[in-house]
Structures are given as structure tokens and as C-alpha cells.
C-alpha positions in Angstrom: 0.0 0.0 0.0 1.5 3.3 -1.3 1.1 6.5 1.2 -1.4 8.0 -1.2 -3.9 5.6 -0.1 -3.6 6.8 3.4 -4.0 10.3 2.9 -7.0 11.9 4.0 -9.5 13.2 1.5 -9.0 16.7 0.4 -11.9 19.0 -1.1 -11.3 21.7 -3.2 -9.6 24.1 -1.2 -7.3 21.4 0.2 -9.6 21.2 3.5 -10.2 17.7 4.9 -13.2 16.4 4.2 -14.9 13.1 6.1 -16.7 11.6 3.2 -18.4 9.1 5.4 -20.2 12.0 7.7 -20.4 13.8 4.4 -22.0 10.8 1.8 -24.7 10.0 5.8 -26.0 13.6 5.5 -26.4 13.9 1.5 -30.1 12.6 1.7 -30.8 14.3 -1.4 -28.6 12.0 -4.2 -30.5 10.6 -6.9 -29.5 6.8 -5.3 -32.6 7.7 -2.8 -35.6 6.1 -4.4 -33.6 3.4 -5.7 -32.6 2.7 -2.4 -35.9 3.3 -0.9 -37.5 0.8 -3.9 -35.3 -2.0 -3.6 -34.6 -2.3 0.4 -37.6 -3.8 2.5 -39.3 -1.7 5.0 -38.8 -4.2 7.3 -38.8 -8.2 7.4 -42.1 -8.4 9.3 -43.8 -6.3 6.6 -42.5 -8.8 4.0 -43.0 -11.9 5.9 -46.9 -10.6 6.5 -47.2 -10.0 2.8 -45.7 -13.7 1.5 -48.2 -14.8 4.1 -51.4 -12.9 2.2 -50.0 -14.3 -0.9 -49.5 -17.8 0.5 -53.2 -17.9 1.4 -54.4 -16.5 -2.3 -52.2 -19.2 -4.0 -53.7 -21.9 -1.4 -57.1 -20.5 -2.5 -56.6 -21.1 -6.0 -55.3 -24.5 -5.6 -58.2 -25.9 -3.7 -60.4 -24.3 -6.5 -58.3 -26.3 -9.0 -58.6 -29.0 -7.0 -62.3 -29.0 -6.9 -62.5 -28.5 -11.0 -63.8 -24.9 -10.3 
């Protein structure tokens, strides 16, 4: 590992910047919705909603079954 990869990150004016404080407070990046879209809301919300659609496809199959 060369020194340059130890170096703090500089902005513009040379100042030090900590990206990690900085990229935790930018809540306005385009990445948002994405993020928003593709992370679950929680597991419980999930696990209640494969549960709904458990009980639909277990409908349907019984109405198969039956030959209605």
C-alpha cells in the first residue's frame, strides 16, 4: 500500500473532508428512491405480505382441485 492511499480526503480548497459524515448527511442523491425501492421496510412487513400471498395461491389451488 503506497502512502497516497492513506491520505486523508481533500476537497477543493485542500480542506479535509470526512466523506463518510459527508455521503450519511447527503439525503438528497439521486440513489434515494432506488434505495428506498429496492430495500424492504422491514422483514415483518415482508413476511406478512408472502403470508397474504400464501393464502391467495392456497385458495386457487383448492379451486383447482375442486375443478372450479
Amino acid at each position: 500500500m503506497n502512502d497516497e492511499s492513506k491520505a486523508t480526503p481533500t476537497d477543493a480548497s485542500g480542506k479535509p473532508v470526512n466523506v463518510v459524515e459527508r455521503d450519511l448527511e447527503d439525503r438528497d442523491d439521486d440513489t434515494r428512491g432506488v434505495d428506498e425501492a429496492i430495500t424492504p421496510s422491514s422483514t415483518r412487513v415482508k413476511e406478512q405480505e408472502a403470508e397474504e400471498l400464501q393464502k391467495k395461491v392456497d385458495e386457487i389451488e383448492r379451486k383447482v382441485a375442486d375443478g372450479n
